[in-house]
N, C-alpha and C positions, 0 to 999 in steps of 0.2 A: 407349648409355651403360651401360644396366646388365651386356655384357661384359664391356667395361674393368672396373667394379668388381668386376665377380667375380674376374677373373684380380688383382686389387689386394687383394683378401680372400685368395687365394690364395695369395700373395705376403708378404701379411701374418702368413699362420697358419705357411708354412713356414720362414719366418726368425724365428718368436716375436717378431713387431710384435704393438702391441696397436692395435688400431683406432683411438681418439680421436687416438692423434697425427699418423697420415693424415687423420684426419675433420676438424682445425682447418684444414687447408688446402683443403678444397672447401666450395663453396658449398651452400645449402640442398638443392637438387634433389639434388647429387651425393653428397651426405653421406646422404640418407636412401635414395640407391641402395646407396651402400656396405652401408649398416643391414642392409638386406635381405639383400647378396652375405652378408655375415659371418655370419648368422640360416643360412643355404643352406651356406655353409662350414663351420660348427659341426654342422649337421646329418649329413653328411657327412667326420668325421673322419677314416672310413677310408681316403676318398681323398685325402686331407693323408699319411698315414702310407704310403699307395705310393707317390705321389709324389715325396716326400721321400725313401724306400728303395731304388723300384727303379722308375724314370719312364718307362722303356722298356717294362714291363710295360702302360702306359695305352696307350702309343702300337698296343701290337700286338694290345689286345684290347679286349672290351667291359668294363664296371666299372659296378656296379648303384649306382644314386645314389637318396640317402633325399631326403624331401619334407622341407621344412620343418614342424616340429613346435611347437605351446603346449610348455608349461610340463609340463602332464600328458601329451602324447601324446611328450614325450621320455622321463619320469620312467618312464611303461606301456613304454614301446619299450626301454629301455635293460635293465627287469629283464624283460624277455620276453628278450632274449636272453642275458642273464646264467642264466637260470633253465631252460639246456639246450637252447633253441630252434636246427634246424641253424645252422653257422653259414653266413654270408654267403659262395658259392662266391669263389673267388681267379679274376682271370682267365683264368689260365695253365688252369685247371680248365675254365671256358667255350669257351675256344679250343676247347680238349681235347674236349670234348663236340660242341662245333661242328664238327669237324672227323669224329668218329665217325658225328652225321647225315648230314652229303654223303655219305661211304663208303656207308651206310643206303641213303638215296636217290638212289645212282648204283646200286647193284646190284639195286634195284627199278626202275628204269627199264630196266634191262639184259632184268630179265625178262619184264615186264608193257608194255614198252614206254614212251614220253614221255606225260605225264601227259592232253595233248590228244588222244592217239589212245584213251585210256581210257575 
């Protein structure tokens, strides 16, 4: 259950639904899963905003996802990054990096041999 809600929180943040008019039509259990998805989806704006821009970008790489935050650990989170903090790598960036470690540790295994014979 609580996928479905997520991907329905997800759903709801990308088309600018606002949760309670999904939430009158599930029951108790399913409503207070929702709560939770949208609390996790709020938290993770950023991946509303790629998703919504460019959803092939999720598919082809990794996308760093935030914890669900209180009240203070958004309010500390939000001006930690406002106040010069790097920013959050883009995927295409990770790939990118990801892709430079193999090369890394294909040409170290080339010389030093496989990591078992080490």
């Amino acid at each position: 259950m609580e996928e479905a809600t997520v991907a329905l929180a997800l759903f709801l943040a990308l088309h600018g639904e606002k949760p309670p008019r999904a939430r009158r039509y599930l029951g108790a259990t399913q409503g207070e899963a929702l709560a939770g998805a949208c609390d996790w989806v709020d938290a993770n704006a950023e991946l509303v905003e790629c998703l919504r821009d460019s959803p092939s970008t999720l598919v082809r790489s990794a996308f760093p996802l935030e914890p669900v935050r209180g009240v203070f650990g958004s309010w500390f989170h939000r001006r930690k990054r406002m106040s010069g903090s790097p920013p959050i790598p883009t995927p295409t960036l990770a790939m990118e990096k990801r892709r430079h470690l193999e090369e890394a540790r294909a040409l170290v295994d080339e010389v030093l041999g496989p990591p078992a014979s080490r």
